[in-house]
C-alpha positions as CSV (number, residue, x, y, z in Angstrom):
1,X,-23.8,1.6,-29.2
2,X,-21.0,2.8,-27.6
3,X,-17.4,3.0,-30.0
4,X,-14.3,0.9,-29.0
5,X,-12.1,4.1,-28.5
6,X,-14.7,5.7,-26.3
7,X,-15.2,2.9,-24.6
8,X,-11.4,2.5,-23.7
9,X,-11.1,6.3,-23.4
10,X,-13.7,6.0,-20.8
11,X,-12.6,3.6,-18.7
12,X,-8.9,4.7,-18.7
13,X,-10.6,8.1,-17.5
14,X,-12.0,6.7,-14.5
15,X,-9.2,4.5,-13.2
16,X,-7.1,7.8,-13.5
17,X,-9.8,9.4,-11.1
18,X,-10.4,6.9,-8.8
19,X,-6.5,6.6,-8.3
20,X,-6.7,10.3,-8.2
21,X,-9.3,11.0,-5.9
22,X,-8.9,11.9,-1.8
23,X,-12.6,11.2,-1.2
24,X,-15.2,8.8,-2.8
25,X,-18.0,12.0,-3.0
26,X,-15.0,13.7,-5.6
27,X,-14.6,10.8,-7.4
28,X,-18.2,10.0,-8.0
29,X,-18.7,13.8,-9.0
30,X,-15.6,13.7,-11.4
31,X,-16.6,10.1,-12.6
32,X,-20.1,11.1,-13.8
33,X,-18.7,14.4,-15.7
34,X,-16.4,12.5,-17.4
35,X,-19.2,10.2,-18.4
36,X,-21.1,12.6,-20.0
37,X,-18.4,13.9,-21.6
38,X,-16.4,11.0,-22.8
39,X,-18.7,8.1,-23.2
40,X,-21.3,9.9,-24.7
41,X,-23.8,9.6,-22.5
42,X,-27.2,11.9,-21.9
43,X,-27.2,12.0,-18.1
44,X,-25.8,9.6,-15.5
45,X,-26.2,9.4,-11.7
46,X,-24.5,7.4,-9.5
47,X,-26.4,6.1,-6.2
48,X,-25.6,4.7,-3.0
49,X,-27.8,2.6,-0.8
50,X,-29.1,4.0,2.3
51,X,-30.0,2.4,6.3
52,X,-33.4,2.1,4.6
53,X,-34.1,-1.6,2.7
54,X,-33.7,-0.6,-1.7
55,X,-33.9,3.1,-0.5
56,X,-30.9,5.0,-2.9
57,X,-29.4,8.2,-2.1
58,X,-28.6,10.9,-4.7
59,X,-24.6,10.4,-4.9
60,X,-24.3,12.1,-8.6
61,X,-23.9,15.4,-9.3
62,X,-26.9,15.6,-11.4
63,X,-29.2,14.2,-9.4
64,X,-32.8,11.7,-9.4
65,X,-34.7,15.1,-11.1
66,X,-32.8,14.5,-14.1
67,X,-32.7,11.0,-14.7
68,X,-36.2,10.7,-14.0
69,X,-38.9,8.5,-12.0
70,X,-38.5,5.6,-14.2
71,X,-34.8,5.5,-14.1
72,X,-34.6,5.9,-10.3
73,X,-37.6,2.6,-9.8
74,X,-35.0,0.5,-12.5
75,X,-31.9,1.6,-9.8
76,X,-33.6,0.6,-7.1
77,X,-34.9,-3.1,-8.7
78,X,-31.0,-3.3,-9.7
79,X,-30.0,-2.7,-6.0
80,X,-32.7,-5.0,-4.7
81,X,-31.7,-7.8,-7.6
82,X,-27.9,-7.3,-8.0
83,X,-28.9,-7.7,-11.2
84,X,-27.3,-5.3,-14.3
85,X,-30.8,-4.0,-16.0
86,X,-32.0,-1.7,-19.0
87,X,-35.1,-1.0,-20.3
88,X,-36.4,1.7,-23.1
89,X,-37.3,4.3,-21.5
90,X,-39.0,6.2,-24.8
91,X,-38.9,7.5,-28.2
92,X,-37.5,11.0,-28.8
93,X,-38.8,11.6,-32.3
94,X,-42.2,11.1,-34.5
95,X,-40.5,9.2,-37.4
96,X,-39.3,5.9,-38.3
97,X,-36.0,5.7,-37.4
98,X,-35.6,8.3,-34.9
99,X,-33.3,7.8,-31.8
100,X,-35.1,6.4,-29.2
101,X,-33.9,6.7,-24.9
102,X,-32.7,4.3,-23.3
103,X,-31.4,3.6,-19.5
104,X,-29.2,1.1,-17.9
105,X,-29.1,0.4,-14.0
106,X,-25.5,-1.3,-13.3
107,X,-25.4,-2.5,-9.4
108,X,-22.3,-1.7,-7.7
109,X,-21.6,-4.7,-5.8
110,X,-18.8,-5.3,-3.5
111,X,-18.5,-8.7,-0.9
112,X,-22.1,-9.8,-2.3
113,X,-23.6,-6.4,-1.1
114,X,-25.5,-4.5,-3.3
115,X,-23.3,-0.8,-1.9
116,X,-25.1,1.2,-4.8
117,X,-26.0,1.8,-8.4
118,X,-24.3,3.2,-11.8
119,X,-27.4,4.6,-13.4
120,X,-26.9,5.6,-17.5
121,X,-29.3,7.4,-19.5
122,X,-28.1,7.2,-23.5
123,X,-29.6,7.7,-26.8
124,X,-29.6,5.2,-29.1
125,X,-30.8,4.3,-32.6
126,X,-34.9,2.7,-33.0
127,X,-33.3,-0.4,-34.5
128,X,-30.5,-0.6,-32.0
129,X,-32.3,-1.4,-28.8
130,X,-32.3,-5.6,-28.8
131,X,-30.2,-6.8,-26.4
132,X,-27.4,-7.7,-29.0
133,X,-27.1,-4.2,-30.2
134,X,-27.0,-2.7,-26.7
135,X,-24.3,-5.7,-25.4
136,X,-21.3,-3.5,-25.9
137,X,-23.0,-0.4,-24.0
138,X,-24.2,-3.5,-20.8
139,X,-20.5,-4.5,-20.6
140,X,-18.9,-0.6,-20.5
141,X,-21.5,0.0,-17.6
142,X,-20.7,-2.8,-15.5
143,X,-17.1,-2.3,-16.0
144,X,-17.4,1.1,-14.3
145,X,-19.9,-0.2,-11.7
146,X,-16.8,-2.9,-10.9
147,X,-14.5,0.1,-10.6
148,X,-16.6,1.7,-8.3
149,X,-17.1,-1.1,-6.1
150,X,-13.6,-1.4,-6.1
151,X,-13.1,2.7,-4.8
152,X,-15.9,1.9,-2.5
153,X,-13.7,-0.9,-1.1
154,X,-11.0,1.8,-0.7
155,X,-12.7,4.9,0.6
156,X,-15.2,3.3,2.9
157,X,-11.9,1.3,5.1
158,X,-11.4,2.9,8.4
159,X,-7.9,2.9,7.7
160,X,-7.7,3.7,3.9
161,X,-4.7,5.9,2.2
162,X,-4.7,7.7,-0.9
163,X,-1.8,9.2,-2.7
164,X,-1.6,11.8,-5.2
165,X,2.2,12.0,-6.9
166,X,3.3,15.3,-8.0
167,X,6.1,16.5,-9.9
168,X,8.9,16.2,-7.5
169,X,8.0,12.6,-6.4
170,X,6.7,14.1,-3.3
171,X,2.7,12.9,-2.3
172,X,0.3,14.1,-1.0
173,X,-1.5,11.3,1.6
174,X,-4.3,10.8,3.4
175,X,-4.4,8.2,6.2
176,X,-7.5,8.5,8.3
177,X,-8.8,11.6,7.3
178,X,-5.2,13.5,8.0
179,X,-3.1,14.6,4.8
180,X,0.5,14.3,4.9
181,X,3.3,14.4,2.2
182,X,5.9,11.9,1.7
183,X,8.0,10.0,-1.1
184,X,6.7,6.5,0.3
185,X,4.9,4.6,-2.3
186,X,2.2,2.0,-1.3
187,X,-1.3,0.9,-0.3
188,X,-0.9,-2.2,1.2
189,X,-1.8,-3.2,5.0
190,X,1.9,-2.7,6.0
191,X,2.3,0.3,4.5
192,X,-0.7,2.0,5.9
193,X,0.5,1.2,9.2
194,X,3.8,2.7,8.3
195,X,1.9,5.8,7.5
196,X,-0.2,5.9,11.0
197,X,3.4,5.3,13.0
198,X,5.0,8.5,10.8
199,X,1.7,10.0,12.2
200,X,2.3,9.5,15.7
201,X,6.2,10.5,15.4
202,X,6.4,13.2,13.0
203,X,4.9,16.1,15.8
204,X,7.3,15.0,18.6
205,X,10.9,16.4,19.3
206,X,11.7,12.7,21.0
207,X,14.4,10.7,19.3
208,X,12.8,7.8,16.9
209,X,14.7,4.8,16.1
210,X,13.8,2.9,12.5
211,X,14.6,-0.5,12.0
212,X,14.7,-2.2,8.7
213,X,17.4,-4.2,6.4
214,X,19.3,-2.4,4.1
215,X,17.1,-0.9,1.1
216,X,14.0,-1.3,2.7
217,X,13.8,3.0,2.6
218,X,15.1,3.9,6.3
219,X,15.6,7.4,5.0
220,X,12.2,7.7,3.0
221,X,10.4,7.1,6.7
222,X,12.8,9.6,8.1
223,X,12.4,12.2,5.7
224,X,8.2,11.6,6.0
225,X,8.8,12.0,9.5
226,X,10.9,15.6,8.9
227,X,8.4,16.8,6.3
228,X,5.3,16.6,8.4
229,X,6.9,17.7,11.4
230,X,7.2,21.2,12.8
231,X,10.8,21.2,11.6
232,X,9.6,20.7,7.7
233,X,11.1,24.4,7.1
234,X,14.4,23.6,8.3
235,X,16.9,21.8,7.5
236,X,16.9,17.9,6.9
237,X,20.4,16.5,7.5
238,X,21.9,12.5,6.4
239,X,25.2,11.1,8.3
240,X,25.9,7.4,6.9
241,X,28.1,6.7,9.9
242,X,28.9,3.5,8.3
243,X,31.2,5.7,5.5
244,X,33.0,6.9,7.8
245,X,35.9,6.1,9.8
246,X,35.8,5.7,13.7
247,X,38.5,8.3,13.7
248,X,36.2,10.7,11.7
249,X,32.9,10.3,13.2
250,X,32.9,12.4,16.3
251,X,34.5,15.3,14.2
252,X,31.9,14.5,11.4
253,X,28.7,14.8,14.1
254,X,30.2,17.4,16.3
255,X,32.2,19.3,14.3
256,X,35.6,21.3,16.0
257,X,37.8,24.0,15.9
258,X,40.6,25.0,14.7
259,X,43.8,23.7,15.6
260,X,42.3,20.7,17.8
261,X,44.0,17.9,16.2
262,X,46.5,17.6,13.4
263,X,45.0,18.5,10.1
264,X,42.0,20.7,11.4
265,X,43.1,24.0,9.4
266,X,39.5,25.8,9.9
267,X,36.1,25.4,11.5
268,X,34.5,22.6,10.9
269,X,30.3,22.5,12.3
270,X,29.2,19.2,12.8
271,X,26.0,17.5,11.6
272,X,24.3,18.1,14.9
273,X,25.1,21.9,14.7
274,X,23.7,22.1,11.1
275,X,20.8,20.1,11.5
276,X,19.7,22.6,14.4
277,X,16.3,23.2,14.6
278,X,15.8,20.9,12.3
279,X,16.2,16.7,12.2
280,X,19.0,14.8,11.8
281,X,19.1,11.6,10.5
282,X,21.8,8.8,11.4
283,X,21.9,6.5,8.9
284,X,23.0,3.1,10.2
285,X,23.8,3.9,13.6
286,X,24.4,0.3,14.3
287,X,27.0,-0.2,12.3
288,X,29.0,2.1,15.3
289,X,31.3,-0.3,17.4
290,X,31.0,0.7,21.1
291,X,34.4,1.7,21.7
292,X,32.9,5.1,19.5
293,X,30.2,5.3,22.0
């Protein structure tokens, strides 16, 4: 019977790696490692169904060979039941006692589809294989089977976006099979269609206009935009033109020269000037009366 701390040790393990993970093949390959390793079980395989009716293909890393003919036809009744299953599969020593094999078939279900199967080979005690004894072992597999229906859900959307967060705050996401790196948290529908927009802008040189109320993270969409643009070596420059005075602004974006008005002692290059090359970003413009303009 699985422990309490492996059990949690476990699951916490494989929420990391699905949150973690930029495809559901890496996950599943991580996942069933950290099975082994953690959880303390013999071998594991995870499956998903085929085009073909109960037919499962090999989605685990170590594969139908080593899990055995009897574990693959219990998978494949799991699938075609929905039904969470085990059965003892066979005794591994001569004496009373002895640890005997034996293998649970967890279906991974999402919208009342049977997508798959969690498939769990463990060793347990003789005396330990009623259905009371193995409970705690039934509920740990179809907690993970629910966590992979749940990356299922994720990886298998036409649309879906995963982030991994790195040290800096900066992430690494991938929105329809394109990777691109910005401090934008979020998976929702919105967000995602925030992403595919900083998609279609970020390799232009065209002027982009982003409307939002205050706080909503203007300047986290316009740095996205820099970072995945051809310009992400070079410089990234912020005007709040709402800071400023009227009087200053011009001065502030275009810079001057010496000696062109009353109190302009040096050269002064304006935000356009340092940002060449590079992107500028005008925080609320609007706030600009049009006398400026």
């Amino acid at each position: 019977m699985i422990k309490v701390k492996q059990f949690l040790d476990a699951i916490d393990e494989v929420n990391s790696i699905i949150s973690g993970a930029l495809s559901m093949e890496s996950a599943v390959n991580q996942i069933v490692r950290a099975l082994g390793q953690i959880a303390g079980v013999l071998n594991c395989a995870i499956y998903f169904a085929s085009d073909e009716p109960d037919h499962l293909l090999d989605f685990g890393s170590d594969g139908s060979s080593v899990i055995g003919e009897q574990a693959i036809l219990l998978s494949e009744r799991a699938l075609r039941e929905r039904q969470l299953l085990w059965e003892e599969q066979g005794i591994g020593g001569a004496s009373q006692g002895s640890d005997t094999i034996i293998v649970i078939a967890a279906p991974i279900v999402f919208a009342e589809t049977s997508k798959g199967v969690l498939t769990v080979i463990k060793e347990v005690s003789v005396a330990a294989t009623s259905e009371k004894a193995v409970a705690a072992d039934l509920i740990f597999a179809g907690i993970i089977s629910d966590l992979l229906a749940h990356a299922h859900q994720i990886f298998s959307s036409e649309n879906h976006t995963r982030t991994i967060v790195n040290s800096i705050g900066v992430s690494d996401v991938l929105v329809q099979g394109v990777s691109f790196s910005t401090q934008i948290r979020g998976n929702s529908k919105a967000i995602r269609k925030v992403f595919e927009q900083i998609l279609q802008v970020a390799p232009s040189t065209t002027t982009a206009l982003i409307l939002g109320e205050s706080g909503v993270g203007k300047e986290l969409v316009a740095d996205a935009i820099h970072r995945n643009s051809g310009r992400a070596d070079r410089s990234f420059v912020k005007l709040n033109c709402a800071a400023l005075p009227e009087s200053l602004l011009e001065s502030e974006i275009f810079g001057h020269e010496k000696g062109s008005f009353t109190g302009a002692i040096s050269q002064k290059k304006g935000r356009f000037e340092l940002a060449h090359g590079g992107t500028l970003f005008l925080d609320e413009i609007g706030e600009i009366s049009l006398a400026t303009y």
